[in-house]
C-alpha angles and dihedrals in degrees: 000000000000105000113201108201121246117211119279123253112264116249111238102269130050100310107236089196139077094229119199100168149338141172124153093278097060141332121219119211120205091224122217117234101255095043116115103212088210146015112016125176129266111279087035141099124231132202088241089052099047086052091046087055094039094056092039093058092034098058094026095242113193101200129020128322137222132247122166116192123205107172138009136218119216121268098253091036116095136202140047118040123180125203128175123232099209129025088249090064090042088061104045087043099051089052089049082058095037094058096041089244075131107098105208129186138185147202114204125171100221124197111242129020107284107225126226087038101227130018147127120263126197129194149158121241141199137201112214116217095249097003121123106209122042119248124233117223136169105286093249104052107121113273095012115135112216127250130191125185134172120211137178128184115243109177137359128205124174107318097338133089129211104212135169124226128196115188122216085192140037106223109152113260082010092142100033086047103043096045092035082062090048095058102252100102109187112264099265099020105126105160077060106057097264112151095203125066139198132215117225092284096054106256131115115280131083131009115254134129092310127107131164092259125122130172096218111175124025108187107189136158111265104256091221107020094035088214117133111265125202119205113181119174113200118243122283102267088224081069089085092068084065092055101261138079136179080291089070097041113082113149122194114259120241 
């Protein structure tokens, strides 16, 4: 049985969230670009924080509440978040990330026309003491951990591409590094090369924590039920700014 997720009920006063679902096993966020998951520094909110105060209001908990989180989205990426709800699911959730059964796909605006339009690219990277972006080597240069991605275009408009990615494996900066060699840096991702930058909403403007990435499905097995989840967020709709919107955006389905 292949469960897509319907949206969560709102809690009874102005919901502070974007929902997708939630149920007592886990609870997935569509983030905004800008927002850190977890750890954030003193002074700041993170995402973990905001659901812990959302189901806290929501269910009138007197005391903490718990929020386990098994996996994270870069700063600038937006779209689906998981948490789990109880330390069990935590745990059968975080080994479902930790051995890639966790099918991710994302959504990401590039500057320039990828040629050929859809392919797989491998490559080996590597994480600089100090340094803030990964660097893409041959595979086979000592100490680089290898990354595989697939990606397919699914829309063009001007001098931009919508494509969709699907990584086979999970390096930090992976995306934003493979495509970024290839010469389709992602819209607002300046550390990588890209030439136009985004304010915090998405459009063009200003450079800040904000980049044309989206992680856009999760499909993932059910902690309690074991039965496959789907868990889509709709495209930033400063996305239309860029010259593509949730019209433009139809994955394959797995």
């Amino acid at each position: 049985m292949h469960a897509v997720a319907r949206p969560a009920p709102s809690p009874p006063d102005e919901q502070p969230l974007d929902v997708l679902y939630e149920d007592n096993a886990l609870i997935a966020i569509n983030k905004s670009s800008g927002v850190i998951v977890q750890g954030a520094a003193a002074g700041t909110v993170s995402l973990a924080d905001e659901v812990k105060a959302w189901l806290k209001q929501k269910y009138d908990k007197p005391g903490n509440v718990y929020i386990g989180v098994v996996h994270r989205l870069d700063r600038p990426v937006s779209g689906v978040v998981v948490f789990a709800r109880n330390s069990k699911c935590a745990a059968r959730l975080s080994e479902q990330f930790r051995e890639r059964r966790v099918r991710k796909f994302y959504l990401a605006v590039v500057e320039g026309r990828p040629h050929p339009v859809s392919g797989r690219l491998e490559d080996g990277i590597l994480r600089r003491e100090r340094a803030a972006k990964a660097v893409i080597v041959p595979v086979d240069s000592p100490g680089a951990a290898r990354a595989v991605l697939a990606y397919r275009t699914l829309s063009t408009s001007g001098g931009r591409t919508l494509l969709e990615i699907e990584p086979e494996t999970g390096r930090t900066h992976q995306i934003r590094g493979q495509l970024a060699a290839r010469g389709w840096p992602i819209v607002g991702d300046g550390a990588y090369g890209a030439k136009t930058l985004l304010d915090q909403s998405g459009s063009s403007a200003k450079p800040s924590a904000a980049i044309a990435l989206h992680a856009a499905r999760l499909v993932l097995e059910h902690p309690v039920q074991r039965t496959a989840l789907e868990l889509s967020a709709p495209l930033p709709r400063s996305w239309r700014e860029l010259g593509f919107s949730d019209e433009f955006a139809h994955p394959a389905r797995p």
